[in-house]
NUDO-348938 format. One record per residue: residue in one letter; x, z, y of N, C-alpha, C in turn. Coordinates in steps of 0.1 Angstrom, whole numbers. Atoms other than C-alpha are relative to their C-alpha. Layout:
BEGIN
<pt res="a" n_east="X" n_up="Z" n_north="Y" ca_east="X" ca_up="Z" ca_north="Y" c_east="X" c_up="Z" c_north="Y"/>
...
***
This chain:
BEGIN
<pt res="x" n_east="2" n_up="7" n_north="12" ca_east="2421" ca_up="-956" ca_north="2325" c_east="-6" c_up="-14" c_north="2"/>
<pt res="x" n_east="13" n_up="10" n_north="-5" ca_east="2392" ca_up="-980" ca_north="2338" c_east="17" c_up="-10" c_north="9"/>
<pt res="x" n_east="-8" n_up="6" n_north="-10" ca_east="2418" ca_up="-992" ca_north="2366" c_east="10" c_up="-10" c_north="-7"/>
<pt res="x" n_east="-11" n_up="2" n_north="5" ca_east="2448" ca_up="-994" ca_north="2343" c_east="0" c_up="-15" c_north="-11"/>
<pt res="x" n_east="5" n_up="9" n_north="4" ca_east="2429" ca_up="-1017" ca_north="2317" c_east="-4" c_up="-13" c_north="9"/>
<pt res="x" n_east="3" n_up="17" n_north="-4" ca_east="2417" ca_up="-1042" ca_north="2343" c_east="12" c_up="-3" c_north="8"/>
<pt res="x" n_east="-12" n_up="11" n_north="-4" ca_east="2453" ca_up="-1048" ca_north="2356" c_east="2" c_up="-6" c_north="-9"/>
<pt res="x" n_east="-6" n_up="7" n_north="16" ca_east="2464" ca_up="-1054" ca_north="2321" c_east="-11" c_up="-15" c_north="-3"/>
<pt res="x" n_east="13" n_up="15" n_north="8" ca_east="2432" ca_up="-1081" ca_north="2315" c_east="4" c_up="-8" c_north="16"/>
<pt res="x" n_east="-2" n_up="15" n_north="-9" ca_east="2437" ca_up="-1098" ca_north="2354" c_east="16" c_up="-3" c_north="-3"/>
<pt res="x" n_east="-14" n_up="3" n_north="-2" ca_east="2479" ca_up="-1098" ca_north="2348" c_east="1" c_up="-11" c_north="-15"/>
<pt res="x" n_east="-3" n_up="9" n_north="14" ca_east="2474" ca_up="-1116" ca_north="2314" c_east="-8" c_up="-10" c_north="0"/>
<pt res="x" n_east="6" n_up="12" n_north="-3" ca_east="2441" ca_up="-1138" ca_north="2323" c_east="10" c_up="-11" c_north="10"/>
<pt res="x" n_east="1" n_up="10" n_north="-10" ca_east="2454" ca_up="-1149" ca_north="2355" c_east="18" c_up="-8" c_north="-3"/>
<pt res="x" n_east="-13" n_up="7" n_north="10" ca_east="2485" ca_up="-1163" ca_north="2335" c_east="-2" c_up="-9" c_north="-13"/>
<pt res="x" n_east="3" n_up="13" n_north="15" ca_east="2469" ca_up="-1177" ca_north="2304" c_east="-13" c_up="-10" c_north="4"/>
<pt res="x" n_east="16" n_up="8" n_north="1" ca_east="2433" ca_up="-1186" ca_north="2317" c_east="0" c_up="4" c_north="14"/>
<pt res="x" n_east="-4" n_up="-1" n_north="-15" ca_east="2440" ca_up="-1192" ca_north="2357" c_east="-15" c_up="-7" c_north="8"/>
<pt res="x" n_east="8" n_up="5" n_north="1" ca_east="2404" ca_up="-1206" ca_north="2355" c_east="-11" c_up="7" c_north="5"/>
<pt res="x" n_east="8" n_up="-8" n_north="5" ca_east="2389" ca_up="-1175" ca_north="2346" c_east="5" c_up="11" c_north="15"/>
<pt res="x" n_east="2" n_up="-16" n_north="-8" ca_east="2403" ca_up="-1154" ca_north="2378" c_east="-10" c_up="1" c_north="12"/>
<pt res="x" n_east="14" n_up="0" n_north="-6" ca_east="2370" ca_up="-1160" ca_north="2394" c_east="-3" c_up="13" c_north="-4"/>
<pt res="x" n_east="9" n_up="-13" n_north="6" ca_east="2356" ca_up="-1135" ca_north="2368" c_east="7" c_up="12" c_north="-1"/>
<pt res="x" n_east="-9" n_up="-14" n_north="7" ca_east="2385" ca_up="-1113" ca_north="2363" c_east="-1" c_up="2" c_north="18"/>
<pt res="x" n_east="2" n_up="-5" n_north="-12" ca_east="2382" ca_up="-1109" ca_north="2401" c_east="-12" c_up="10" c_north="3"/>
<pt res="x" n_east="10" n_up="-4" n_north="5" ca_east="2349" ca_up="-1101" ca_north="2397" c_east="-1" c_up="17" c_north="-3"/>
<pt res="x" n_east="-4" n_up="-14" n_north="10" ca_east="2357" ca_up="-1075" ca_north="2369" c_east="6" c_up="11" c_north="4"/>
<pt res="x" n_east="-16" n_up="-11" n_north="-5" ca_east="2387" ca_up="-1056" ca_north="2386" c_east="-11" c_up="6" c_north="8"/>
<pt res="x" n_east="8" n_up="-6" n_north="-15" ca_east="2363" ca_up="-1051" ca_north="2420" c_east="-11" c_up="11" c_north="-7"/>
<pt res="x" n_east="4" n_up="-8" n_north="2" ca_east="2339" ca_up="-1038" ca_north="2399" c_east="2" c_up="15" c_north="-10"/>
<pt res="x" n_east="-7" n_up="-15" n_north="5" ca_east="2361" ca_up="-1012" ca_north="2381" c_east="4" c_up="9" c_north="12"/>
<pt res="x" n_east="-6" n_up="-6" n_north="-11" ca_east="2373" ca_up="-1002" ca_north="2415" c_east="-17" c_up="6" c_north="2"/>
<pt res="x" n_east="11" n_up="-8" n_north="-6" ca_east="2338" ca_up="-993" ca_north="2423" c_east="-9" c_up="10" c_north="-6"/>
<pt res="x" n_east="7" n_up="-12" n_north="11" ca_east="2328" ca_up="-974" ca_north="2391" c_east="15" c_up="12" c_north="5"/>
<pt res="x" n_east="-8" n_up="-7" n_north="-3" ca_east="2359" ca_up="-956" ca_north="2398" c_east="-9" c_up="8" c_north="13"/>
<pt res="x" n_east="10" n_up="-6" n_north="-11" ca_east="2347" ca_up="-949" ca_north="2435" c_east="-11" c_up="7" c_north="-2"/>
<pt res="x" n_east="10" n_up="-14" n_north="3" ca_east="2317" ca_up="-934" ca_north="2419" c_east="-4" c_up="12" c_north="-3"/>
<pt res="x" n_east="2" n_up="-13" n_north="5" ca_east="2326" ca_up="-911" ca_north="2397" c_east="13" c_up="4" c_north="9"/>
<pt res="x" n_east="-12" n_up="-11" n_north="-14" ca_east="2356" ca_up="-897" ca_north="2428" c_east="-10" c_up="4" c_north="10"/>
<pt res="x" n_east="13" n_up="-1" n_north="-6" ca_east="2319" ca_up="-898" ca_north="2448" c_east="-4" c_up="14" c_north="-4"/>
<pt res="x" n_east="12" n_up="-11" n_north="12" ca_east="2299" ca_up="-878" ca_north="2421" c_east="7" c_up="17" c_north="0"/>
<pt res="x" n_east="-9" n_up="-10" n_north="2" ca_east="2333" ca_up="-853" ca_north="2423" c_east="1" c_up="2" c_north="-15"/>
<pt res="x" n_east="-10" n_up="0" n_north="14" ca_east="2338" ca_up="-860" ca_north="2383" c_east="12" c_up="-7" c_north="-3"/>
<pt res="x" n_east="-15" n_up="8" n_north="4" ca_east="2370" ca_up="-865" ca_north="2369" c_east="3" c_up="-12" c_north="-7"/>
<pt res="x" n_east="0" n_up="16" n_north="9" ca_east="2380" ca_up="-899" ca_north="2355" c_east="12" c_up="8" c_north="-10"/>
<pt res="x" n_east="-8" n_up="-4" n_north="15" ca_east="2392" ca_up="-893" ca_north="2319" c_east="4" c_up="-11" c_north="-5"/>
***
């Protein structure tokens, strides 16, 4: 879900606001790493 949302926000920033994919870079990495946590922790992502 986490993952799936920040393709959807960098595939539409880095198209309308190409400015902004500083932050949406940013953003993505750190969904990739909350992800990595809870696969860490051994809880399921819901």
């Amino acid at each position: 879900m986490c993952v799936h949302k920040c393709i959807h926000i960098y595939t539409h920033t880095h198209t309308l606001f190409q400015s902004s994919c500083l932050w949406v870079g940013t953003m993505f990495h750190s969904c990739n790493v909350y992800i990595q946590k809870l696969n860490f922790s051994g809880k399921k992502v819901s």
